[in-house]
N, C-alpha and C positions, 0 to 999 in steps of 0.2 A: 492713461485710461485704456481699459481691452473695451474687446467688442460686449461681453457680459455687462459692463459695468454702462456702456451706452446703450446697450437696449436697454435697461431698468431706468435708464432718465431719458430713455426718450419721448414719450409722453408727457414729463415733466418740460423738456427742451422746444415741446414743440406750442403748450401752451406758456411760455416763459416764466417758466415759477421756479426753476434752477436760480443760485448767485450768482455775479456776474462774472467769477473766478470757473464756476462749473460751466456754465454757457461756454465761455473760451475754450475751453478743458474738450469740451464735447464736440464744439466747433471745429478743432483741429484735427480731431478722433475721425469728423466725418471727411474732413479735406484729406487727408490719409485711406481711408479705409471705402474701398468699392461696398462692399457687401453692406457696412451699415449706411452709406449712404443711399443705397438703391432702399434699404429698410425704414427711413429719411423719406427720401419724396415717396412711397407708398402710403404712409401712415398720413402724410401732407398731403396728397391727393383726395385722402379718403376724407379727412377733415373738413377739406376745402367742398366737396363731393355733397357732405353731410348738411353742410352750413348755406349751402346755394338751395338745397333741396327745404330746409325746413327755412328760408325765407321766402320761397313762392308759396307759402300759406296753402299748398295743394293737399296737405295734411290737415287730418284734424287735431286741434287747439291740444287736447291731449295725450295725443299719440308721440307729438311733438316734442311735449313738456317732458316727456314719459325719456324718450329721446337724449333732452337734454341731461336732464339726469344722469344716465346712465354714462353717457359721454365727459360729463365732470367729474 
């Protein structure tokens, strides 16, 4: 795997929707490679960032929804 071909499944890697042959594939990509791992907990940061913010309910209902969308 290059770095091209893991960023195009990173988003796919991060919500687990890769095979379990690709997950490995990509997994070892990142245990290798500085640049897409730091590209790796970014996108993980943000997710995580995203997902804390729209369960304290401090948004409205469908701004939220609007949110999730977009992010699926």
């Amino acid at each position: 795997m290059n770095c091209k071909d893991c960023s195009n499944k990173l988003d796919s890697y991060l919500d687990r929707e890769l095979s379990n042959t690709e997950m490995l594939e990509l997994q070892l990509h990142l245990e290798g490679c500085p640049d897409c791992a730091d590209s790796y907990e970014f996108q993980a940061s943000v997710k995580r960032l995203v997902k804390v913010c729209c369960e304290q309910d401090k948004a409205p209902d469908a701004f939220r929804e609007k949110l999730r969308q977009i992010l699926t």
